[in-house]
Every structure is written in C-alpha cells, then in structure tokens.
Phi, psi and omega in degrees: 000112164297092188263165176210127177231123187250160185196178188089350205273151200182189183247132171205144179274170194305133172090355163271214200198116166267118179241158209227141152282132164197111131325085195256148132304130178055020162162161196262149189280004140306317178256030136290128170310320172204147176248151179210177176221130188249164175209143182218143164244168184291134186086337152207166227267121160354144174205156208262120220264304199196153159192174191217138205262200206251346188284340190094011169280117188284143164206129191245158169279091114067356185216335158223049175285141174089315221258289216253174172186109208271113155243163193214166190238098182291345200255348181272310204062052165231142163295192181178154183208076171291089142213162208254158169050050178312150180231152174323292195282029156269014164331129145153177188285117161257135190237170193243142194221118210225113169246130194235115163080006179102000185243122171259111142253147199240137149276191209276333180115151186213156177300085154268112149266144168234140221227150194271000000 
C-alpha cells in the first residue's frame, strides 16, 4: 500500500522559511511517473506549486520561482519543499502528490501560514 506523510508545515512570519516533508511508503519515489507539490488556499482551487517529471525536470509555478525549491532523497525516499521568503499569500494546505501506473496518491496535506 502506497502512503505519503507530510510534516513541516507550520506558522511563520513574512520573509521566513519553511521546509515541508513527504515521506513515501510501498514504493520507491523513483519509480513515479512524476512527484509533485499542491497547495490550496481558502476559497480557491488547489493549484500545482512544483513537480519533478520521471525525466528529472522541475518545474515551478510562476509566483514561486527564486522562492521554493523542490527535492528529493531517494536513499530517505521522501521529497522536500524548501521555502524561503514566504509571503501571506502563500497561506495554505500544502499537500505532496505522486502518480505511478496511472494511480494517483496524496498525502494528507500539513498547514503553512504565514503571517504579516
């Protein structure tokens, strides 16, 4: 059974720095087609943060380019989400998301605020 357990998430003022966790279970994160990191704030729709394809190529979303920086530990066999120079509006459930075979799995989502 494939799990993902997020941790890091947490209360921080503007201009600090969070790093976010995901733990994967029952397969190695290698052999996902692509890992990604989602985020939803209140009142609007989950949007895609970062991800790394099967090709290894990152890709960030436009509002946190410079800012995060999405890596991973094949020997932890957890993901990572470094970010830095937080702003309020990166408030949200961030959740880590993994598609494999055509099977899509979520972790549960951990809490970032950022506070002005």
């Amino acid at each position: 059974q494939v799990q993902f357990v997020e941790s890091g998430g947490g209360l921080v003022q503007a201009g600090g720095s969070l790093r976010l966790s995901c733990a994967a279970s029952g397969a190695t994160l290698s052999t996902f087609d692509v890992i990604e990191w989602y985020r939803q704030a209140p009142g609007k729709q989950r949007e895609l943060v970062a991800g790394i394809s099967s090709g290894g190529s990152t890709n960030y979303a436009e509002s946190v380019k410079g800012r995060f920086t999405f890596s991973r530990d094949n020997a932890k066999n957890t993901m990572y989400l470094q970010m830095n120079s937080l702003k309020p509006e990166d408030t949200a459930v961030y959740s880590c998301h993994g598609r494999r075979w055509l099977l899509s799995y979520w972790g549960q989502g951990t809490q970032v605020t950022v506070s002005s």
